[in-house]
TORKOL-4160 file (C-alpha; in steps of 0.2 Angstrom, whole numbers, padded with zeros to 4 digits, m for minus):
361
<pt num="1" X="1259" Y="0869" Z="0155"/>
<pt num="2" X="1277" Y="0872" Z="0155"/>
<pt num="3" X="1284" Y="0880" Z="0139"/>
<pt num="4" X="1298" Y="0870" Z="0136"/>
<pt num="5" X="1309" Y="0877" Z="0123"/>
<pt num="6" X="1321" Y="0891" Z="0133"/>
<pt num="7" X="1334" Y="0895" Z="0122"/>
<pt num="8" X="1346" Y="0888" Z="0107"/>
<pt num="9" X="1354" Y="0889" Z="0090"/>
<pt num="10" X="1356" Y="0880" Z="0074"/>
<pt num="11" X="1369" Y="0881" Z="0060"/>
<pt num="12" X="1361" Y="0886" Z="0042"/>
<pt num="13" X="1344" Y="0878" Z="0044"/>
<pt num="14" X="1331" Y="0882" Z="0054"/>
<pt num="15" X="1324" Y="0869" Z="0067"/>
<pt num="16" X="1309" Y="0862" Z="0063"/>
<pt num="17" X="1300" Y="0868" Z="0078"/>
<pt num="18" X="1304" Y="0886" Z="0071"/>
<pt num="19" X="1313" Y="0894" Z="0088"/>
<pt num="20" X="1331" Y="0894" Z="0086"/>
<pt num="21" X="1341" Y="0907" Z="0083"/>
<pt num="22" X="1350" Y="0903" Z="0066"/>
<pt num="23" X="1368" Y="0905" Z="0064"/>
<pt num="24" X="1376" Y="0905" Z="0043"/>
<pt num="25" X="1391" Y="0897" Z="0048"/>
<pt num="26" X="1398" Y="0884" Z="0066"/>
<pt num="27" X="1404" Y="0894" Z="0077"/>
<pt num="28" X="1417" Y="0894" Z="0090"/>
<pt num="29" X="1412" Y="0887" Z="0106"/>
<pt num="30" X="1411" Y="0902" Z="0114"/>
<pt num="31" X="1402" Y="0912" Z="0101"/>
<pt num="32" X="1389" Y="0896" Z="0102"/>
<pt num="33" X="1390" Y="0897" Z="0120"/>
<pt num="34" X="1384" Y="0917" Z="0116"/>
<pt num="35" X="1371" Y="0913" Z="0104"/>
<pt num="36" X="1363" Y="0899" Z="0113"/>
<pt num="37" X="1361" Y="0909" Z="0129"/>
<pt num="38" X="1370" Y="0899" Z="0139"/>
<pt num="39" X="1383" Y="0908" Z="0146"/>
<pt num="40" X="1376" Y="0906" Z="0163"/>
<pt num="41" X="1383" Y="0899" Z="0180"/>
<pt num="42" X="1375" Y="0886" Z="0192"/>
<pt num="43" X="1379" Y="0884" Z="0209"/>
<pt num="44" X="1376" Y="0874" Z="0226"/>
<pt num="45" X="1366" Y="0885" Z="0240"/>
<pt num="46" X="1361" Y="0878" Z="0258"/>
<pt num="47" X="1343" Y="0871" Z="0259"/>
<pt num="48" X="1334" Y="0876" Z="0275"/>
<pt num="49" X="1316" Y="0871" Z="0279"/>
<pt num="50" X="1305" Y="0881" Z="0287"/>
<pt num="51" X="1291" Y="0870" Z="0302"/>
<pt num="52" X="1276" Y="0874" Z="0302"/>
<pt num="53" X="1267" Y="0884" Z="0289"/>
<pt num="54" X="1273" Y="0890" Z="0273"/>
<pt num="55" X="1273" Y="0911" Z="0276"/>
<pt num="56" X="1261" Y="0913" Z="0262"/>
<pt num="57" X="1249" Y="0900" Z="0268"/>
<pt num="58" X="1251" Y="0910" Z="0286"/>
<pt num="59" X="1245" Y="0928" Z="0278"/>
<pt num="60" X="1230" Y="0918" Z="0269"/>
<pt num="61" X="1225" Y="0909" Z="0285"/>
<pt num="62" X="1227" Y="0925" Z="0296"/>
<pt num="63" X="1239" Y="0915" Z="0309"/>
<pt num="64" X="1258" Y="0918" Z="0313"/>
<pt num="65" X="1271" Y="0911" Z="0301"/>
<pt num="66" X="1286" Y="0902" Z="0308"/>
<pt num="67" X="1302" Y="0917" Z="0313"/>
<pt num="68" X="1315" Y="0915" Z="0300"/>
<pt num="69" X="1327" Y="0910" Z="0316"/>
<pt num="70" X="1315" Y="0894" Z="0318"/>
<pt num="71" X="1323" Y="0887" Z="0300"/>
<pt num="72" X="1329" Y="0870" Z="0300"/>
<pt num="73" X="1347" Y="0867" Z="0289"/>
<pt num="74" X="1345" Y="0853" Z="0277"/>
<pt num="75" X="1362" Y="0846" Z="0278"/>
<pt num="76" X="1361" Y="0830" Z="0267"/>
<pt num="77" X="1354" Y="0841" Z="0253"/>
<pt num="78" X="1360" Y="0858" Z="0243"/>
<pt num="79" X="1350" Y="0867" Z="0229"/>
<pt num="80" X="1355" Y="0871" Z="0212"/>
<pt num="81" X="1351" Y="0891" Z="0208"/>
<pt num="82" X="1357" Y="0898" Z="0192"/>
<pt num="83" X="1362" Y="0914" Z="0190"/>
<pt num="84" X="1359" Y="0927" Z="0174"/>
<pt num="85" X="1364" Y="0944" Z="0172"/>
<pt num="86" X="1352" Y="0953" Z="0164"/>
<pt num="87" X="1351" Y="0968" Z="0152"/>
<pt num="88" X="1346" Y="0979" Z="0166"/>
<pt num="89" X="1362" Y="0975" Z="0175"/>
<pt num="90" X="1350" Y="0965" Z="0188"/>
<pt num="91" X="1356" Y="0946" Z="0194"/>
<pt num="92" X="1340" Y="0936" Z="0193"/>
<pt num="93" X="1342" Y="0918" Z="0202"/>
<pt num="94" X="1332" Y="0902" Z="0197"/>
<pt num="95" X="1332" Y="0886" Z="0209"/>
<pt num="96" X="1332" Y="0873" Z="0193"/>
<pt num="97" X="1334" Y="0859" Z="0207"/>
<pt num="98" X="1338" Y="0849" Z="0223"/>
<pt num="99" X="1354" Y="0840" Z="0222"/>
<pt num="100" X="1365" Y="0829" Z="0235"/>
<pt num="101" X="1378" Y="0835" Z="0244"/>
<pt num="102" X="1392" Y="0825" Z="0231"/>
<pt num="103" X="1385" Y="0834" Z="0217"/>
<pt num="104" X="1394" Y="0844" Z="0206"/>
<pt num="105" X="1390" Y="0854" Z="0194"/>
<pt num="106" X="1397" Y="0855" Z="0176"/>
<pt num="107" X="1396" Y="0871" Z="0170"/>
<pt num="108" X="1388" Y="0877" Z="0153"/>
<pt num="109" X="1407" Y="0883" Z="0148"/>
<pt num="110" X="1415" Y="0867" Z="0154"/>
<pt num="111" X="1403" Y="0856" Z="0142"/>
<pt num="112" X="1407" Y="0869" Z="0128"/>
<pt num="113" X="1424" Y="0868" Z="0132"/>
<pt num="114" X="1426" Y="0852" Z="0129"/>
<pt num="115" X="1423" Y="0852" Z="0113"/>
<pt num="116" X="1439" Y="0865" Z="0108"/>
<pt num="117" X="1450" Y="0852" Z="0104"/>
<pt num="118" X="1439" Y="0840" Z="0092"/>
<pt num="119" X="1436" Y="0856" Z="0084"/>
<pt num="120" X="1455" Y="0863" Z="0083"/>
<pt num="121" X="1460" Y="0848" Z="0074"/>
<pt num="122" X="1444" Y="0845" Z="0065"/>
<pt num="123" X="1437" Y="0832" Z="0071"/>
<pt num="124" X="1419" Y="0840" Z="0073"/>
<pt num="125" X="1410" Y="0857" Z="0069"/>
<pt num="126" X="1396" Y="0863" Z="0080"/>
<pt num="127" X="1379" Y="0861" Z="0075"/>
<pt num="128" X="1368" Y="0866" Z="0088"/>
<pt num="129" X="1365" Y="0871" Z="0105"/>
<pt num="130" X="1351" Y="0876" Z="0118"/>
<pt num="131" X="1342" Y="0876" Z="0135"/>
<pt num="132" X="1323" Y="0867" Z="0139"/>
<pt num="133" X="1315" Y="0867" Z="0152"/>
<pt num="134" X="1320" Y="0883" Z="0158"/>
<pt num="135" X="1337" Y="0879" Z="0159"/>
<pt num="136" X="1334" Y="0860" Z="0167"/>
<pt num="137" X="1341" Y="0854" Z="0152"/>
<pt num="138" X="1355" Y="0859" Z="0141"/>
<pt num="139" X="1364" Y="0850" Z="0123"/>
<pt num="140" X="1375" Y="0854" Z="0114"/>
<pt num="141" X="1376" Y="0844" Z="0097"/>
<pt num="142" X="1393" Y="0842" Z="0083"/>
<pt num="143" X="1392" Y="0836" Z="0066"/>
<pt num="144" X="1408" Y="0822" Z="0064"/>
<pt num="145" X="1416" Y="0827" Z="0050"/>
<pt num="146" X="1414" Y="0812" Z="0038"/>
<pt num="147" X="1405" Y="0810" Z="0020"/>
<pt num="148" X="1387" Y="0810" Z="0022"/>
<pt num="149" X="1381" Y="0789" Z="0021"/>
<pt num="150" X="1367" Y="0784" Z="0008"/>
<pt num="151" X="1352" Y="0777" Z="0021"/>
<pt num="152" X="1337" Y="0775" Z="0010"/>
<pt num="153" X="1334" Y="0769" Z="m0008"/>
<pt num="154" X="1339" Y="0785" Z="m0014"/>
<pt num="155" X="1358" Y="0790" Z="m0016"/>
<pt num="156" X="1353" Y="0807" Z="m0011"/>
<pt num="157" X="1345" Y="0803" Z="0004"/>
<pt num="158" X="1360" Y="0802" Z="0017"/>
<pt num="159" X="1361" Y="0803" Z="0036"/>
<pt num="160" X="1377" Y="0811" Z="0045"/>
<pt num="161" X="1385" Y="0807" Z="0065"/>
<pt num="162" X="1383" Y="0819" Z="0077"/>
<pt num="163" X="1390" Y="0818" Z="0093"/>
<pt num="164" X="1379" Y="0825" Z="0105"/>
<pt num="165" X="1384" Y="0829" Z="0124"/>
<pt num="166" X="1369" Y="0832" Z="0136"/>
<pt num="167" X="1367" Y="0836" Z="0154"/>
<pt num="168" X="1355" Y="0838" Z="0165"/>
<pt num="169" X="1355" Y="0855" Z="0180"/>
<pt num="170" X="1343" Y="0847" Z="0191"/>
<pt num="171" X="1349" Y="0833" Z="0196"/>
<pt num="172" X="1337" Y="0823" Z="0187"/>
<pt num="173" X="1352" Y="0814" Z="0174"/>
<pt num="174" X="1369" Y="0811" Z="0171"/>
<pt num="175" X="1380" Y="0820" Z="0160"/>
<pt num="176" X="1377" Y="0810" Z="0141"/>
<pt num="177" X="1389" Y="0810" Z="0126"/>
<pt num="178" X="1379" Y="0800" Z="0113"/>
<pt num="179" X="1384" Y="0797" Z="0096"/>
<pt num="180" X="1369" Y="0799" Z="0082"/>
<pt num="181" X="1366" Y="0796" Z="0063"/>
<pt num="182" X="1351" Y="0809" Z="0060"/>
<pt num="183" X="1342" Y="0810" Z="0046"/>
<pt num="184" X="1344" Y="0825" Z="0034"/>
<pt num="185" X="1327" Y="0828" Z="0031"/>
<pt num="186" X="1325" Y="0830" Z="0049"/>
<pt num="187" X="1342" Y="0831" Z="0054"/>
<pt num="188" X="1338" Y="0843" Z="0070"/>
<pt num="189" X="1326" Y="0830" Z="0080"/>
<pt num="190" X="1342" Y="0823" Z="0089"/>
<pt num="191" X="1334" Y="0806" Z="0088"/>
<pt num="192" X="1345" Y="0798" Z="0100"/>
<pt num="193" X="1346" Y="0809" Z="0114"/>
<pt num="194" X="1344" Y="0800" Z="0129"/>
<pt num="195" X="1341" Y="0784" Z="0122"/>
<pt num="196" X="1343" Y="0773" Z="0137"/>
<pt num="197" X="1360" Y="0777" Z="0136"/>
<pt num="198" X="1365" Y="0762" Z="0148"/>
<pt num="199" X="1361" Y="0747" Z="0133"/>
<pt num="200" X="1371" Y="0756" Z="0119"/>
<pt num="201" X="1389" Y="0750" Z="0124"/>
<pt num="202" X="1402" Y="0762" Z="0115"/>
<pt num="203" X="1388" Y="0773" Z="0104"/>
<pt num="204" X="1386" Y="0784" Z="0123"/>
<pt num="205" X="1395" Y="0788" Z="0139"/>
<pt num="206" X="1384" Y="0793" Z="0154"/>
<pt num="207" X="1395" Y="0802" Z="0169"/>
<pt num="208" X="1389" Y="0806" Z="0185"/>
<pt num="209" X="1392" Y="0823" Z="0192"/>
<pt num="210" X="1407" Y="0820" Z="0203"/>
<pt num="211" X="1422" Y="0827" Z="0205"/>
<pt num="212" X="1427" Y="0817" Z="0194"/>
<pt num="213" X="1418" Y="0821" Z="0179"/>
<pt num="214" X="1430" Y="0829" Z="0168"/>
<pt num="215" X="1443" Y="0818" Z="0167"/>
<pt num="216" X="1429" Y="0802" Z="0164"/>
<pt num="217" X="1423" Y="0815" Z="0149"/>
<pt num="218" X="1440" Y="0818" Z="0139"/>
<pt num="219" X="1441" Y="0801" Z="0140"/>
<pt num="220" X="1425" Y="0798" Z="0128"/>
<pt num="221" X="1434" Y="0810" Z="0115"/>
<pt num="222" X="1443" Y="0795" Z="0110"/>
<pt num="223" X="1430" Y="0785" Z="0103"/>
<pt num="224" X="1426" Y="0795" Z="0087"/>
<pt num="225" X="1435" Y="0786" Z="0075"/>
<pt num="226" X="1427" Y="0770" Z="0082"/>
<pt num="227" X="1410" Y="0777" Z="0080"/>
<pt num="228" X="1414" Y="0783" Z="0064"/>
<pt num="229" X="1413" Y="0765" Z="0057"/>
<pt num="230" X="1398" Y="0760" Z="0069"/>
<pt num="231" X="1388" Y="0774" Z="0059"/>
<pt num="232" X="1393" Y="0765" Z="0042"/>
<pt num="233" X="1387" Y="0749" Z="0049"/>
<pt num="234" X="1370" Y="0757" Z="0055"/>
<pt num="235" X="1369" Y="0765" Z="0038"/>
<pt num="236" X="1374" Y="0749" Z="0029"/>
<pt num="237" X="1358" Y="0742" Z="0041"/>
<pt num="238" X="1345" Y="0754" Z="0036"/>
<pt num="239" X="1349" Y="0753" Z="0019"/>
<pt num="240" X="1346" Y="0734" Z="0019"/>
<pt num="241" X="1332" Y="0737" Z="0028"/>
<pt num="242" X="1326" Y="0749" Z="0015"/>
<pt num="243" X="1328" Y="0736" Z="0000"/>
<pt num="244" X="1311" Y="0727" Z="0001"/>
<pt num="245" X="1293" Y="0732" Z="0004"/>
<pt num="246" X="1283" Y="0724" Z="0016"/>
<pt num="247" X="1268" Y="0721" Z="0003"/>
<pt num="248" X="1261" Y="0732" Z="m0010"/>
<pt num="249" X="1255" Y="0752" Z="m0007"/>
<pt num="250" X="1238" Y="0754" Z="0000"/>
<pt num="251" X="1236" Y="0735" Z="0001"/>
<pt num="252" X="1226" Y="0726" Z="0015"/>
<pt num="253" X="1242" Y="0718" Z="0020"/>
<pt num="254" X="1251" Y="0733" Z="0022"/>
<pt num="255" X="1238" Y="0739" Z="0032"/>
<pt num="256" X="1240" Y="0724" Z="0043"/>
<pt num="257" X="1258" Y="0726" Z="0042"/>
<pt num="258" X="1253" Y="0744" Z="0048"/>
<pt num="259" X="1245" Y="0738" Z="0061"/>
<pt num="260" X="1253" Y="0726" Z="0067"/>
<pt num="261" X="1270" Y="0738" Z="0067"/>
<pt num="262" X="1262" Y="0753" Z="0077"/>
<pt num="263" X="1253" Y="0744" Z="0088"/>
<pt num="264" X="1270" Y="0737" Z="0094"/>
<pt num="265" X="1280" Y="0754" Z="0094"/>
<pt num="266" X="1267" Y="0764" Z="0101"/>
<pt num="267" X="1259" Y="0751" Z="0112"/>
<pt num="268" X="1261" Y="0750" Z="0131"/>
<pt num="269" X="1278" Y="0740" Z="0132"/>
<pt num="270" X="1271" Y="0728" Z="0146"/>
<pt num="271" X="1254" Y="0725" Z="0136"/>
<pt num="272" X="1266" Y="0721" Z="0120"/>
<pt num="273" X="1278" Y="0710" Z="0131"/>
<pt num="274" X="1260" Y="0701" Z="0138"/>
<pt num="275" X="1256" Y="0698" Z="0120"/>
<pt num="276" X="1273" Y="0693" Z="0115"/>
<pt num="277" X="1274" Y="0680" Z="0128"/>
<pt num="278" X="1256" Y="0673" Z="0127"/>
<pt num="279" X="1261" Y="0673" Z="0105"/>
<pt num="280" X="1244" Y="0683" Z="0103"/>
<pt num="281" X="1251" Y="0698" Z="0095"/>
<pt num="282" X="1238" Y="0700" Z="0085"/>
<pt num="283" X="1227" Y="0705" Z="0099"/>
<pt num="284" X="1235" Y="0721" Z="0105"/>
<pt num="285" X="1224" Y="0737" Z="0107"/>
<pt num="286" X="1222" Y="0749" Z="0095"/>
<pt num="287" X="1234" Y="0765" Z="0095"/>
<pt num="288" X="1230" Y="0781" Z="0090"/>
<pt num="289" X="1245" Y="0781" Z="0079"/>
<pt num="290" X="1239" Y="0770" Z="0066"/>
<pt num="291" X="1230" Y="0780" Z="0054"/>
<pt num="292" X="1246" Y="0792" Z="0056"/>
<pt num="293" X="1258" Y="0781" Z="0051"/>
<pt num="294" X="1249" Y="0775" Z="0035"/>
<pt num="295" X="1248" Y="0791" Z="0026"/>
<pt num="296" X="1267" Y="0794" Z="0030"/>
<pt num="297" X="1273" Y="0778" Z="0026"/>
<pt num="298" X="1265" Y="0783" Z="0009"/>
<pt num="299" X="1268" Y="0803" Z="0009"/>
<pt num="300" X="1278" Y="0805" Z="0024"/>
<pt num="301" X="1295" Y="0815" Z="0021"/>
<pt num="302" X="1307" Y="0802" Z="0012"/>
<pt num="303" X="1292" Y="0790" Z="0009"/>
<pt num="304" X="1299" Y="0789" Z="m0009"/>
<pt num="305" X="1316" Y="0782" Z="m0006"/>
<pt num="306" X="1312" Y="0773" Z="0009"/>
<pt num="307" X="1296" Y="0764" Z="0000"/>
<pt num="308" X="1284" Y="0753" Z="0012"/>
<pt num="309" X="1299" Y="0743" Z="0018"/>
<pt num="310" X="1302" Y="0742" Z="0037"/>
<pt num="311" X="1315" Y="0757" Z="0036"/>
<pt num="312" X="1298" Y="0766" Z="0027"/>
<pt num="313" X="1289" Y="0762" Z="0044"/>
<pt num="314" X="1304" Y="0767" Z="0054"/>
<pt num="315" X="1303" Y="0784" Z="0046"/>
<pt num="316" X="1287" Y="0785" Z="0048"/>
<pt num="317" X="1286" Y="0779" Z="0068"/>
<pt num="318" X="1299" Y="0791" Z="0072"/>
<pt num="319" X="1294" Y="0807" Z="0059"/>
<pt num="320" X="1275" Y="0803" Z="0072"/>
<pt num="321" X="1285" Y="0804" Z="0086"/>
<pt num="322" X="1295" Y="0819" Z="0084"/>
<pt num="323" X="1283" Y="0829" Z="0075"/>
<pt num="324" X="1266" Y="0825" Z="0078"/>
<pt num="325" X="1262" Y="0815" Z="0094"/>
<pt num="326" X="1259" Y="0827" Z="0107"/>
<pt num="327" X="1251" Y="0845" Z="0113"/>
<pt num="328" X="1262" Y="0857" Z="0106"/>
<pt num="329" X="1280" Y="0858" Z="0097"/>
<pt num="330" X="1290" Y="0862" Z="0115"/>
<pt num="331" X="1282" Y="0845" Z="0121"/>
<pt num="332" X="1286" Y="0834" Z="0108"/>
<pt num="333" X="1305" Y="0842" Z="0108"/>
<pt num="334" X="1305" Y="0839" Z="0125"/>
<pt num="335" X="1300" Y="0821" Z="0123"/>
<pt num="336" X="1310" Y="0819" Z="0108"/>
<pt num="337" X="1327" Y="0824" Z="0117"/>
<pt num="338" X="1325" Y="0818" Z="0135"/>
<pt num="339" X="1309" Y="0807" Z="0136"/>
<pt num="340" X="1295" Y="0796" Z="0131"/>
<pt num="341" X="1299" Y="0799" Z="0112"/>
<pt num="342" X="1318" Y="0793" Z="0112"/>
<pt num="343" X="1311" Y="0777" Z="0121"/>
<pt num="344" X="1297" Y="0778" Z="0107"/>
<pt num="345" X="1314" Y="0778" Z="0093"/>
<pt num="346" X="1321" Y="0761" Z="0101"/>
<pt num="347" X="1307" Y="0750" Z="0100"/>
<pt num="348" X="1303" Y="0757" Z="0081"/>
<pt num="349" X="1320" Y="0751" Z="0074"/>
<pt num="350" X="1317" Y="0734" Z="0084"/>
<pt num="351" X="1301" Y="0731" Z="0078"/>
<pt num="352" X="1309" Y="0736" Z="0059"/>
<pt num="353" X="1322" Y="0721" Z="0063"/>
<pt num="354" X="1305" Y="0712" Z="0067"/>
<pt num="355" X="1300" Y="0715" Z="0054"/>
<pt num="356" X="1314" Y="0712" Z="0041"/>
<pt num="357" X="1318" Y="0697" Z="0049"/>
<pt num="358" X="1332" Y="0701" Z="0058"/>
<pt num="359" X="1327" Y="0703" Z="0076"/>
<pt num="360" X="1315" Y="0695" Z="0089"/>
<pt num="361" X="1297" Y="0687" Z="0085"/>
C-alpha cells in the first residue's frame, strides 16, 4: 500500500497524524516552501511507447526485446517528471503522471508565491504546507486573519477561515483555492479540501492548468473579504445548530437518531437516494460507523459544547471520518484532503440540516 504522507509542515502545533515538521512561528513563503520540502520543479518530457514486449518481460521470457530505434512518439500526450536535487548532489527524476499536450504546470514556487501579497499586507499567515502521494498532490493552507468565531455551545470553542490552495502534478485535478472554517480541536484536518469544489459558488475557485492559470488565480485573491463574512454566517449556522439536543444522552431515541444520521452519511449515496425516494429511510443497511459515532457524540472531542445536537453528530461524522475510518493515518489524510472523506464532510452537514430542520427530508 502506498504510504501516502510525503512531506509537510505545520505552525506551533503538531498534526494529528504525527508527521510534519513543526515550525514556532508562519514563515515566509519561501522558508515554507524550504520546510515543507517542496522546492522542487516539474516539467513536461516526450512519451514514447515501445511495440512489442516490455524489455524486462523480454529478459524473463528469453526472447528479443524491441531496439530502442523501434519507439513510437506519443505526440498527443507528455509526462510529468519531477526533479530533486539530492544531498548527494545526484538529480533523482519521478514520472508523477501523464498529462496533455495543453497542460501546464504550476510550479511549487508559483503557488507559494502567490500568497506574498496577502501576507505583505496581512491579509493571511501561513499555516501549513506539504506533499502526498509522493509529490502527486501538494497544499499549501493560510489562516485569515480575523477573530476566531464561537461554533459550539462553548464560548471557547471557535473555529478560524483558512484559505487553502491545492493542486494536483498528475493531472488528475485542477488547481483549487478553497476557503475553510476548521475546527480548533482539529484544526489540521483541512476538512474542506476538495470538497466538490464545483457546487460551492464563491467559497472555491478551481483553474485548469493552462496557460492561463495565473492570471484566473490573482483574481481569486479578491474574495477574502467576502468569505470573511460567509465564515460568520457558517459559524452563526453551527452554532444554531448546536443549540438543541436531538433527545436525551444514552436514550433509545438518540440511538435511533444515531442511526438513522450514520446510516445516511456513511451509507452508499445511491442506496440513500433509493430510500429517500421510495420514503423508506428507515430501511437502509447497517454502517460500520454506528457504534462509532455513539461514543463520540457523547465523549468524542468537543462532545461537551456540542451536546447530542445535530452539530454534536456532525462533530462526530466528521472527527470518524478523519481520524478513525480507514487502514492507517496516511490513508485517512489522503481521504480526508483529496477523496472519499471530503465527500463524506458534505453529506454530514446536510444530514445535520436534516436533522435540524433546516434542509431536505
Amino acid at each position: 500500500m502506498a504510504h501516502f504522507w510525503e512531506s509537510g509542515f505545520v505552525v506551533r502545533e503538531q498534526a494529528w497524524h504525527g508527521l510534519a515538521t513543526v515550525l514556532d512561528k508562519a514563515p515566509t513563503t519561501a522558508e515554507a516552501l524550504r520546510q515543507s520540502q517542496l522546492d522542487w520543479h516539474v516539467n513536461l518530457t516526450p512519451v514514447f511507447a515501445m511495440p512489442g514486449m516490455a524489455p524486462e518481460l523480454a529478459e524473463k521470457n528469453g526472447i528479443a526485446a524491441a531496439p530502442l530505434s523501434d519507439a513510437l512518439y506519443c505526440d498527443d500526450a507528455r509526462a510529468m517528471v519531477r526533479e530533486i536535487h539530492q544531498k548527494d548532489g545526484t538529480l533523482r527524476s519521478d514520472v508523477l503522471g501523464m498529462v496533455g499536450t495543453r497542460y501546464c504546470p504550476l510550479q511549487n514556487t508559483d503557488a507559494f508565491r502567490w500568497f506574498d501579497p496577502l501576507c505583505a499586507d496581512g491579509s493571511v499567515e501561513l499555516e501549513s504546507a506539504g506533499s502526498v502521494k509522493g509529490g502527486r498532490h501538494v497544499w499549501i493552507l493560510a489562516r485569515i486573519a480575523t477573530k476566531p468565531l464561537q461554533v459550539g455551545r462553548n464560548p471557547q470553542d471557535v473555529a478560524t477561515p483558512y484559505l487553502l490552495l491545492s493542486n494536483s502534478h498528475d493531472g488528475s485535478r485542477a488547481v483549487t483555492v478553497a476557503f475553510t472554517p476548521i475546527r480548533v480541536v482539529c484544526w489540521n484536518t483541512l476538512s474542506a479540501a476538495n470538497r466538490q469544489a464545483d457546487k460551492r459558488g464563491a467559497s472555491s475557485r478551481k483553474v485548469r492548468h493552462t496557460a492561463a492559470a495565473a492570471n484566473t488565480l490573482a483574481g481569486v485573491r479578491e474574495t477574502i473579504s467576502l468569505e470573511s463574512r460567509n465564515f460568520e454566517a457558517k459559524a452563526l449556522l453551527w452554532r444554531e445548530l448546536a443549540k438543541t439536543d436531538v433527545a436525551r444522552p444514552y436514550s433509545q431515541e438518540l440511538a435511533r437518531q444515531v442511526s438513522r444520521y450514520a446510516r445516511i452519511v456513511f451509507g452508499s449515496p445511491a442506496v440513500v437516494a433509493k430510500h429517500r425516494e421510495d420514503g423508506t429511510l428507515a430501511d437502509l443497511p447497517e454502517v460500520r460507523a454506528e457504534s462509532h459515532l455513539w461514543e463520540l457524540v457523547h465523549k468524542g472531542p468537543g462532545a461537551d459544547s456540542a451536546g447530542v445536537s445535530p452539530f454534536g453528530l456532525y462533530m462526530a461524522a466528521t472527527h470518524y471520518s478523519d481520524h478513525q475510518n480507514g487502514h492507517t493515518a496516511e490513508t485517512r489524510l489522503a481521504s480526508t484532503w483529496f477523496g472519499a472523506g471530503a465527500q463524506v464532510r458534505e453529506r454530514a452537514e446536510a444530514a445535520a440540516l436534516e436533522l435540524a430542520g433546516m434542509g431536505a427530508t
